[in-house]
C-alpha positions as CSV (number, residue, x, y, z in Angstrom):
1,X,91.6,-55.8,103.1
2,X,90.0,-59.1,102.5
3,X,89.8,-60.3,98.9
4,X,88.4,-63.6,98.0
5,X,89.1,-65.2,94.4
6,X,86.8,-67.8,93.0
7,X,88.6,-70.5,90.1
8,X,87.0,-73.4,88.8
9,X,84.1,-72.3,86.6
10,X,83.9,-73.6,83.0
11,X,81.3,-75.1,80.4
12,X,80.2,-78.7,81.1
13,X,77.5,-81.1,79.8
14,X,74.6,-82.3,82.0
15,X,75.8,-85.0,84.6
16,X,79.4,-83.6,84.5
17,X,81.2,-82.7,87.3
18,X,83.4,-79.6,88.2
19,X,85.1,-78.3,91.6
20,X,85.1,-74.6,92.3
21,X,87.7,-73.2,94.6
22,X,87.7,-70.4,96.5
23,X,91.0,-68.7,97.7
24,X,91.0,-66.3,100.8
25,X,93.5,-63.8,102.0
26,X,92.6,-63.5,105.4
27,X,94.2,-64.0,108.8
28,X,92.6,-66.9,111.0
29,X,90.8,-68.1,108.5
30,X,89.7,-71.0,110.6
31,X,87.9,-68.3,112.4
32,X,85.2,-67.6,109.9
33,X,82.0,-69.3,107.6
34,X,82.7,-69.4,104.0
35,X,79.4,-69.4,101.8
36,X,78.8,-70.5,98.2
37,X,76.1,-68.5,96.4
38,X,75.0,-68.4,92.5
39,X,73.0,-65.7,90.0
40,X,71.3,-67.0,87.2
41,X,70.6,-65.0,84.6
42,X,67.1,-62.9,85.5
43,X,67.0,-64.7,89.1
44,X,67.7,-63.0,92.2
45,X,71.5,-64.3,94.1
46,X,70.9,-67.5,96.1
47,X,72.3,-69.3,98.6
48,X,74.3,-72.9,97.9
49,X,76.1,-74.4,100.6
50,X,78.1,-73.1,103.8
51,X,80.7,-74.1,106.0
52,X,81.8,-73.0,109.2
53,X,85.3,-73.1,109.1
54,X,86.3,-74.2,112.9
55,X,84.1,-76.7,113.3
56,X,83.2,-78.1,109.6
57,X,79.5,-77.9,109.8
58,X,77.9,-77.7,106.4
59,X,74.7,-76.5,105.5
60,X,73.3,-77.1,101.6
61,X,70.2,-75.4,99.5
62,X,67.5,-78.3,99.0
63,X,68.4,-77.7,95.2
64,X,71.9,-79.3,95.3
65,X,71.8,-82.2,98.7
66,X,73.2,-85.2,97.5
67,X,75.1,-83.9,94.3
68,X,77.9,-80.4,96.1
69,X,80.0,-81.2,98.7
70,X,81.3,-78.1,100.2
71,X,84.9,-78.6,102.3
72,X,87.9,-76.5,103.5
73,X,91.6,-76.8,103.8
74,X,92.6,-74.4,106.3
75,X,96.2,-74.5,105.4
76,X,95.4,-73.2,102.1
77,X,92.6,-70.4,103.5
78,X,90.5,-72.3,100.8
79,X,86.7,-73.2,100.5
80,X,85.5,-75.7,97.6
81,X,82.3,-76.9,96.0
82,X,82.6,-79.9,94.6
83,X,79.5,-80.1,91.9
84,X,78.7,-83.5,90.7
85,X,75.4,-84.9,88.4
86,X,75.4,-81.2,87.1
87,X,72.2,-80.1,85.7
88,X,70.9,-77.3,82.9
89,X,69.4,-75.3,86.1
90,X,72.9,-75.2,87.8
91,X,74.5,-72.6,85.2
92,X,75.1,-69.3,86.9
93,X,77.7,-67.2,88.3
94,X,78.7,-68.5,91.5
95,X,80.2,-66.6,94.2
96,X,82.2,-67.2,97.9
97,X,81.3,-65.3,100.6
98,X,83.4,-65.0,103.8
99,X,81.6,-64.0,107.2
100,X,82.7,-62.6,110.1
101,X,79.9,-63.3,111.9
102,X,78.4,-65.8,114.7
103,X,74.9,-66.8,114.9
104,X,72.0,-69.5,114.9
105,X,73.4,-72.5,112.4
106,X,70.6,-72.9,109.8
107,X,69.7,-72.0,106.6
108,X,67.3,-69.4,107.2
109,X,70.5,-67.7,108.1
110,X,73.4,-68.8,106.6
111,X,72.3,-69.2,102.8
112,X,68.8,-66.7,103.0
113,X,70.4,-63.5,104.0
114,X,73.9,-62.0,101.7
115,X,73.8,-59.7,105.0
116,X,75.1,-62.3,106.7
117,X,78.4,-62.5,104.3
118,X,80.9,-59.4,105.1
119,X,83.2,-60.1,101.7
120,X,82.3,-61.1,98.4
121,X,84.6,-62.5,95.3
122,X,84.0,-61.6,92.2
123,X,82.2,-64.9,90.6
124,X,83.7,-67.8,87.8
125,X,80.7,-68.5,85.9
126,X,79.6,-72.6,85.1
127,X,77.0,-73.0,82.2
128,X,76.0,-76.8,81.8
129,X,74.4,-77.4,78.6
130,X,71.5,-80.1,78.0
């Protein structure tokens, strides 16, 4: 059974930083694409960056280029998001994903469809106040 636990959340004020971490106990871990996705309150779950493990390719929401920086350590099985020049709009609950699968690299993929993801964690929460 694959479980995924998410650490890192926390209250911080705009233009703060925090790193979220995401711990995975799976085999092979290089194997697989690790997703970051976040719930706002009344919003619908959306996609935040993704990383295929083996090769390190990346892929980011327009919302958060140039400020997350999503990377792995494979001798930890861990994914991170580090979130820097935090804004208001950021807070939500923010969940990994782990996938199994293999398919076209882009984001109509890899951070549009959940399907896509075969695990879920349970979410940390990060509120940034103004």
């Amino acid at each position: 059974q694959v479980q995924l636990e998410e650490s890192g959340g926390g209250l911080v004020q705009a233009g703060g930083s925090l790193r979220l971490s995401c711990a995975a106990s799976v085999r092979t871990f290089k194997y697989y694409t690790m997703g970051w996705f976040r719930q706002a309150p009344g919003k619908e779950r959306e996609g935040v960056s993704t990383i295929r493990i083996e090769d390190g390719s990346m892929l980011y929401a327009d919302s958060v280029k140039g400020r997350f920086t999503i990377s792995a350590d494979n001798a930890k099985n861990a994914v991170y998001l580090q979130m820097n020049s935090l804004k208001p709009e950021d807070t939500a609950v923010y969940y990994c994903g782990l996938s199994f699968l293999k398919g076209y690299w882009s984001t109509t993929y890899w951070l549009d469809v959940q399907d896509m993801y075969d695990y879920w964690g349970q979410g940390t929460q990060v509120t940034v106040s103004s």
